[in-house]
Each structure stands twice: as C-alpha cells, then as structure tokens.
C-alpha positions in Angstrom: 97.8 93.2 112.6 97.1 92.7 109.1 94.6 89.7 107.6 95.6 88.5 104.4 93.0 88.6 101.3 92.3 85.1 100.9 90.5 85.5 104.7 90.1 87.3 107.5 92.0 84.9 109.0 95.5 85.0 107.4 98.0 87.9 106.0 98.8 86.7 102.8 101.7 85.5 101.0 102.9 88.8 99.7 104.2 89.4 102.8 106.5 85.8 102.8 109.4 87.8 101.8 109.5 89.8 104.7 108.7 87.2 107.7 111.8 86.6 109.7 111.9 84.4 113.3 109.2 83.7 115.4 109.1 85.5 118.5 112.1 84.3 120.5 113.1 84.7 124.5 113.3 88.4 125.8 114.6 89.0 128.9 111.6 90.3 131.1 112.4 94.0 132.5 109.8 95.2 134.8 108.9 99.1 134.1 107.6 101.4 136.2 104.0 101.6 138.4 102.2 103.7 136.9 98.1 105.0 138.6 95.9 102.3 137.4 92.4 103.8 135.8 90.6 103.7 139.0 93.2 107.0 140.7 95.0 108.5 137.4 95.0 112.2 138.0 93.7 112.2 134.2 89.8 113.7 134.1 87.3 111.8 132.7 86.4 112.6 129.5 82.4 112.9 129.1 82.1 113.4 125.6 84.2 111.2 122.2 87.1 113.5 120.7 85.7 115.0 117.5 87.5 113.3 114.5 87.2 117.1 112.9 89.2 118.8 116.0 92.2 120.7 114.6 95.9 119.1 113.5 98.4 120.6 115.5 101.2 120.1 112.6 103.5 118.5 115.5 104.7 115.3 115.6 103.6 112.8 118.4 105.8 113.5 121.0 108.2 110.8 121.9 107.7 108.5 118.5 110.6 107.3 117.0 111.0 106.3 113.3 112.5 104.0 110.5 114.9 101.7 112.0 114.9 102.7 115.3 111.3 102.4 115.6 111.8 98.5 114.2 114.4 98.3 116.9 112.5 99.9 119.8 109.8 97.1 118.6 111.9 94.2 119.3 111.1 90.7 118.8 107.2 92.0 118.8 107.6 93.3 115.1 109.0 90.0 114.0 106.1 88.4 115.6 103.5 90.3 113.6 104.9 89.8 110.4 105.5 86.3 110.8 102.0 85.0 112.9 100.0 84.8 109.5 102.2 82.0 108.2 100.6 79.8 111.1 97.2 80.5 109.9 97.0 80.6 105.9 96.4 76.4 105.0 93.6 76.5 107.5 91.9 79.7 106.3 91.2 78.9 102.5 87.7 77.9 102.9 86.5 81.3 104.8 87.3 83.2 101.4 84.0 83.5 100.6 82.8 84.9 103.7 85.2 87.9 103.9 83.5 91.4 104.8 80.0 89.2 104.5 80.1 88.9 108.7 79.7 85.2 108.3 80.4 83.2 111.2 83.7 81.6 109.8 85.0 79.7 113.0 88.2 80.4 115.2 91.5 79.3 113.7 92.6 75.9 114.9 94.9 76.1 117.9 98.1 75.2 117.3 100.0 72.7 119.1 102.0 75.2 121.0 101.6 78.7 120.4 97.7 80.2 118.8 97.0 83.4 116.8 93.8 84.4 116.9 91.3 87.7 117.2 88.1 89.1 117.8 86.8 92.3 116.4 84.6 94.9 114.0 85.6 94.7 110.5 84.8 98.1 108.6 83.3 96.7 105.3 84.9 97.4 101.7 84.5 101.1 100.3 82.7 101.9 104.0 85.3 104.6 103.9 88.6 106.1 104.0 89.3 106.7 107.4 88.5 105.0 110.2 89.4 106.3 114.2 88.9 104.8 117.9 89.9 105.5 121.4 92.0 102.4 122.4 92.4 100.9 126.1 96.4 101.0 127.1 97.6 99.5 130.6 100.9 101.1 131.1 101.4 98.4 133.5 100.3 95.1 132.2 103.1 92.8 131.9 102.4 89.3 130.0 104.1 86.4 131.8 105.6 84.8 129.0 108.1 86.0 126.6 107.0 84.6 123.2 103.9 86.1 123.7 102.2 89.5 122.2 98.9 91.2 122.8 97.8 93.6 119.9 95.4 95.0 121.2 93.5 97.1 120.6 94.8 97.5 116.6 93.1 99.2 114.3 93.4 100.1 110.4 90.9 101.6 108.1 88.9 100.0 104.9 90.1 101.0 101.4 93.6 99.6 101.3 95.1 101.8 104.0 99.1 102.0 104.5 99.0 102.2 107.7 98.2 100.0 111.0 98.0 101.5 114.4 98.8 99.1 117.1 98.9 98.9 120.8 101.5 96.3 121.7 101.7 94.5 125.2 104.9 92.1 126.2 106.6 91.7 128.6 108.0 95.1 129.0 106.8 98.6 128.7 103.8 98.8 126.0 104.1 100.1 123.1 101.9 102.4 120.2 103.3 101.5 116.6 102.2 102.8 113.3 102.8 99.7 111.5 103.8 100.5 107.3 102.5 98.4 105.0 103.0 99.9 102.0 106.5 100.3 102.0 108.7 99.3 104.9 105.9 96.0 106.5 107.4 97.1 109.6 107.0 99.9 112.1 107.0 102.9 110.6 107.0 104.8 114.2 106.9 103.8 117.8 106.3 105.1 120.6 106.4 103.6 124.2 103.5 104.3 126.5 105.5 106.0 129.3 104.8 108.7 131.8 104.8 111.4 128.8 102.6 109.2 126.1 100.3 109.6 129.4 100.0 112.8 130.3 100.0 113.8 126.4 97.8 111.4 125.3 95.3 109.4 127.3 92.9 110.5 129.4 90.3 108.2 131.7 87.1 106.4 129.0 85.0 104.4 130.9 87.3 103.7 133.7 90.1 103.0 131.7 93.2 104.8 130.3 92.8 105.0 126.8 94.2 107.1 123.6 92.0 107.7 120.7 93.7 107.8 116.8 92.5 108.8 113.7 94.0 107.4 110.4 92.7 109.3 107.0 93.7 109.2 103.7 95.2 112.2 102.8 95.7 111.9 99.1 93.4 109.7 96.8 95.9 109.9 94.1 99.2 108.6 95.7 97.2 106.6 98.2 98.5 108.5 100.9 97.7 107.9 104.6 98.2 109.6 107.4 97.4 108.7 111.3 97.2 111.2 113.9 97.0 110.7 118.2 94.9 112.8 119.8 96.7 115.7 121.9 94.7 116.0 125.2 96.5 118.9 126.2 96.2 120.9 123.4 92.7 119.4 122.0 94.0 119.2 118.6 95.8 116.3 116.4 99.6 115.0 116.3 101.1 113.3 113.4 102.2 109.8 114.0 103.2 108.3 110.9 102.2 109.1 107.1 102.5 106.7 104.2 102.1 106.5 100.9 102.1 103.9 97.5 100.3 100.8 97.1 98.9 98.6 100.4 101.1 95.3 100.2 98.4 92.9 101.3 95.9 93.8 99.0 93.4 94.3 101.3 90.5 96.4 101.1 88.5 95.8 104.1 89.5 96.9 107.4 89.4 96.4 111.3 89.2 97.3 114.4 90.2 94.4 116.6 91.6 92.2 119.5 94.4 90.4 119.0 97.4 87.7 120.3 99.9 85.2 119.7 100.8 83.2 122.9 102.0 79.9 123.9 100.0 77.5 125.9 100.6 77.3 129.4 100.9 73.4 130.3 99.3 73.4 133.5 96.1 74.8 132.5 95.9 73.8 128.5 94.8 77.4 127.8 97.0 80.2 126.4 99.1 82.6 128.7 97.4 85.6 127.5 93.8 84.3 129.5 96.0 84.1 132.5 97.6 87.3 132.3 94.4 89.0 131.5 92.8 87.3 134.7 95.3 88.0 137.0 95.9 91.6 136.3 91.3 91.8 136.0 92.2 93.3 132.8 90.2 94.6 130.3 90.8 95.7 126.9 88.4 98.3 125.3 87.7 100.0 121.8 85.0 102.4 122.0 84.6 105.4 119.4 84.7 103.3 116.7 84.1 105.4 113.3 84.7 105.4 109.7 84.9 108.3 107.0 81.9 107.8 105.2 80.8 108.9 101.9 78.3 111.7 104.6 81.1 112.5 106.9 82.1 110.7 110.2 79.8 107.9 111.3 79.6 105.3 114.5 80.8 102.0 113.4 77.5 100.0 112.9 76.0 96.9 110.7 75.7 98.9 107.8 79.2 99.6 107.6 81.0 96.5 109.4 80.5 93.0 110.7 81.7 91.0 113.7 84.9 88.8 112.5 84.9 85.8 112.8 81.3 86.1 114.6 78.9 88.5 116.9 79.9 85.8 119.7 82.7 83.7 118.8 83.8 80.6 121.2 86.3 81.5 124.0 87.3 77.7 123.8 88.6 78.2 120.4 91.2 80.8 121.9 92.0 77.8 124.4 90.2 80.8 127.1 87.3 78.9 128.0 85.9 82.1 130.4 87.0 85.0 127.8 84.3 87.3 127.2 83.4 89.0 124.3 81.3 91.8 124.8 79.4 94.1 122.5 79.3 97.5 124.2 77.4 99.0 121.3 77.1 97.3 117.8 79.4 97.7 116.1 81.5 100.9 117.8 82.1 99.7 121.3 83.4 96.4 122.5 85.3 95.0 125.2 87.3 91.3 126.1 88.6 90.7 129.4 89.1 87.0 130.8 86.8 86.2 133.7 
C-alpha cells in the first residue's frame, strides 16, 4: 500500500479525493481447504525464478479488470485508499528521514483500529524494476471483518504505477495490481484459488508463495508493467500495465508487511497478532530484487533500508511477541507472531 511523500509513514493528500469509507462489516464466508505448505503436491523450487525468463504474452489467468476487479476487491480496496488518512498528522516529523533508513518510530496506535508495516524500502533511483516471491495462505482467514493484511506488497522505486498486493480478509485471498497512476484502485484482481495455485505458486522455503516482477516498460510515458510468474510454462504473464504520471509522487519504493486491524478488547493487541498465532502463520518475501543501473541485483544496504527500522518494536503494533526477522539483508525477511 502506498506511503505518501511527506513519510514513509503516510499516503499523501493527493490521494484525499479518492478515499471513501473505512472498512465496514463483511459477512465472513469460509472458502475452501486448500494443502497447507507442509503436503501441497507443488515441488520445491531449489533455485529463485530468473527475472530475465521469457514473457509468455498471456494474460494471468483468472485476473479480472477495471471495475470488476474494484468490485471483486470489496471493502479491502476502500480500506487501502483510506488507511493513510489515520496516519498523516503524526508522520510530519519523519520527513527528513525518508529513503535515509533512519529509525523513525512506529505510528501511534490508534484508539481503535492501527495501520502500520514493516519492510525493505528500495532507495530513490535504485532502479526501475523491482520483483519478489511473496508468501500466500489460500487458507488464512482473519477473524475480524474490518481488518486487512497486505501482505506481502510490493512496488518498485522510481515513481512506479503500479502496486502488487497480496490481500488477506476474511474470505478467499486475493493478488491485486493496485493503479496509481490513473484509476488509485485495483487495476486487476485475481483471487488465490485452486487455479492461481496450480498456475502460480509453487513451495519456497516451506511455504506457498508466487513471485512478481514489475518493470518499467517505457521511460517516456512512464509505463509499467507487472508480470506473475507462470510455473507451468516457466515464462511471464501479464497482470496489469499502466501508464502516466504516479499520483503520490513517490519516488522510493517497497517491499513490505502490512495491516489495518481493530484491537481485540480482551487482549489490548490487534486481531491481526491473533490470527497470525493461531493459524502459526508466517508471512515471507524472499527474492527481493531491483533493476539496477548493471542488471538485476539482490535487494541489499546499498540499494534499500529497513523502514521504519532494522528491528522495529512489536509493542508499537500492539503485538508484543511479533517477530521481525531478517532472512538476508535486505532481500529476505519474514514476520509471523509467536
């Protein structure tokens, strides 16, 4: 989810215009079982998909578009536009610390509900083009309807239009390519069901997990395109393309963890923890790369920092035994509640 460019911490108010309703109630519909990591028929992949592997030309099967991709997204997509609002007064003073990997402190929790994240930050001009192979539960549930987990998301440095999120509510996850230079919406959805599956994950460190790539295919128009990574076919699909001028003004990027959830009364901490706990969840991004100026390059400290620190406080997410774990600075990390 985008970070506006006063902070890392907010989204900006050139996105005001477009921020409707808070995440309201949603009816909870429980999906289908699907093989957790530990027996998915999936093979293990030994080796990180190549970001230069061939484009198929096909669209990512099953992704939906335009309005019915806003639709399919639900109350989620309101959510993400809306969550930097909470945010903005209390950010101000980290200005000065953007892209510089400065320890700039958790947001303040809120009195009911808390955005806040955790991730690798690709640094200014560190290159157009950024990819990862994101962690997806197809069957984590959060308990509460106002809440969302984005997470992993992921968008490149260099003012890129496009946003590639994995959503978790309370009903069947979702992929999004999230526009924002045109539409600040989804752009395409897809849901993570027994054909995102079998087309696009595969088993990464003991977890299902997809890997994107999201490059910008034309300097001039600022055009963007992000791709899914085909494991059938070994080559790239097309999710989404965008082009024009990035509404945030942004110019750094991320590669993150990410939620908005309510605060559970009995425990004073945020649903999310619990949810994460209970289903001994964890969420990974490993692969991380960007498009250097050289070619393709790991994600590393002379490219990106740790936002809003290397080791952040799980209090400040109101999940005092969070973990934050740095698999391998700065292209492999992990978060799970313990």
């Amino acid at each position: 989810m985008r970070v506006s460019i006063r902070s890392p911490r907010s989204r900006g108010a050139l996105l005001a215009a477009c921020v409707v309703a808070v995440v309201g109630a949603a009816t909870v519909v429980p999906g289908p079982a699907y093989a957790r990591p530990s027996d998915t028929a999936g093979t293990a992949r030994t080796a990180p998909v190549s970001a230069t592997a061939p484009l198929s030309g096909n669209k990512v099967a099953g992704a939906v578009y335009g309005t019915t991709a806003v639709q399919r997204a639900g109350t989620a997509a309101s959510g993400f536009r809306s969550t930097h609002q909470d945010i903005v007064a209390s950010a101000q003073h980290a200005d000065a610390n953007v892209g510089t990997g400065a320890d700039t402190g958790a947001a303040a929790p809120q009195a009911s509900q808390l955005h806040d994240w955790w991730g690798t930050f690709p640094n200014t001009n560190s290159g157009p083009g950024g990819m990862a192979t994101q962690s997806v539960d197809p069957n984590l549930r959060l308990s509460n309807s106002a809440d969302v987990l984005y997470a992993p998301t992921m968008t490149p440095a260099n003012n890129s239009c496009i946003e590639v999120v994995t959503v978790h509510t309370t009903t069947t996850p979702q992929v999004w390519a999230w526009d924002w230079c045109n539409s600040i919406a989804p752009g395409a959805e897809v849901d993570v069901d027994s054909s995102f599956l079998s087309n696009y994950t595969t088993t990464v460190n003991g977890r299902i997990a997809y890997t994107q790539k999201n490059v910008q295919t034309n300097k001039s128009t600022n055009t963007w395109t992000a791709y899914l990574y085909n494991v059938r076919t070994g080559a790239w699909d097309t999710l989404f393309t965008s082009s024009g001028t990035d509404q945030s003004g942004l110019s750094y990027g991320w590669d993150m963890f990410e939620f908005y959830s309510s605060t559970n009364p009995s425990t004073g901490n945020t649903y999310v923890c619990g949810d994460l706990a209970k289903a001994k969840e964890t969420i990974e991004s490993s692969n991380v790369q960007v498009d250097t100026a050289s070619g393709w390059a790991p994600s590393g400290p002379g490219n990106s920092t740790w936002q809003p620190s290397a080791s952040p406080n799980p209090s400040s997410y109101k999940c005092p035994k969070m973990v934050f774990h740095i698999v391998t600075n700065n292209s492999d990390w992990t978060v799970y509640d313990s």
